[in-house]
N, C-alpha and C positions, 0 to 999 in steps of 0.2 A: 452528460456532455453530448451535445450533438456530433451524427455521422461524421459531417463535412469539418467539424473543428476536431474529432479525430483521426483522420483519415490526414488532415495536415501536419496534425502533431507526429503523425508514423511518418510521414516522407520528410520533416522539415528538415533532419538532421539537427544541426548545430543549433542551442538558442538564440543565435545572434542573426539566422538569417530567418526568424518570424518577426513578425511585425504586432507590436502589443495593442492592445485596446487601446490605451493614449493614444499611441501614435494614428491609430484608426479615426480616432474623433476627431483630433487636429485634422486630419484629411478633409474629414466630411465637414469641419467647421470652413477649412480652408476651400473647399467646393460651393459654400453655401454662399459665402462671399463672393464668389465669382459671377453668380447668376443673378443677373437683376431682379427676377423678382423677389428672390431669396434672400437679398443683400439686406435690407431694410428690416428683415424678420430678426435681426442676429438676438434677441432678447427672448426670442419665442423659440421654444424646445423643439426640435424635428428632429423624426426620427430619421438614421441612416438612409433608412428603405426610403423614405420620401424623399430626401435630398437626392440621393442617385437617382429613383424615375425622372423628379424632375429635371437634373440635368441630364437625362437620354432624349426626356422630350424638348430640353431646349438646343442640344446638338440635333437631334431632328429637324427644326424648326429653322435651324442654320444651314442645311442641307438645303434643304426648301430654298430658303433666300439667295443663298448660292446660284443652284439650280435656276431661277425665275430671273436672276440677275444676268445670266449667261447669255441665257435667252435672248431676253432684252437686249442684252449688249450686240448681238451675233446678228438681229432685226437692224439695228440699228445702222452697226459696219456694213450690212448688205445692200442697204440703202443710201449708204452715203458715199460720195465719190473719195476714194484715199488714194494714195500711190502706193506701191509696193511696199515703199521705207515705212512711210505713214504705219502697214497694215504690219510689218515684220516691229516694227518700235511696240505695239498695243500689244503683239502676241508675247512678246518677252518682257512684258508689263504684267500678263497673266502670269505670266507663268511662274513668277519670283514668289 
């Protein structure tokens, strides 16, 4: 048995609050689904480990598009004539 899946068996306490191998794959099946590029593989075997990289590198990548969208958006208001209301309506537009 690995460290890390003993060291949780000693703190988990009760059976009820681990979470079983089933429930684990459901997860990462349900993860695998989420990802576009991942969606369409759902017949092809991956492992855990590759589904969670790829969805850190596809929350990365969201990050990114965020980020470059901001931007963009911030060049844009700077350069366009708005009113106050105009600029307070866009900011509580982000912000929701």
């Amino acid at each position: 048995m690995s460290t890390r899946r003993s060291r949780s068996r000693q703190s988990g306490g009760g059976s009820s609050s681990r979470i079983t191998e089933d429930q684990i794959n459901d997860l990462v099946i349900k993860l695998q689904q989420l990802l576009p590029e991942l969606r369409h593989r759902s017949s092809d075997k991956m492992s855990a480990a590759r589904v969670l990289q790829d969805t850190c590198n596809y929350i990365r990548s969201l990050h990114r598009e965020v980020d470059d969208l901001s931007e963009r958006l911030s060049e844009l208001l700077s350069t366009t004539e708005i009113s106050s209301s105009q600029a307070a309506l866009i900011r509580n537009l982000l912000l929701q």
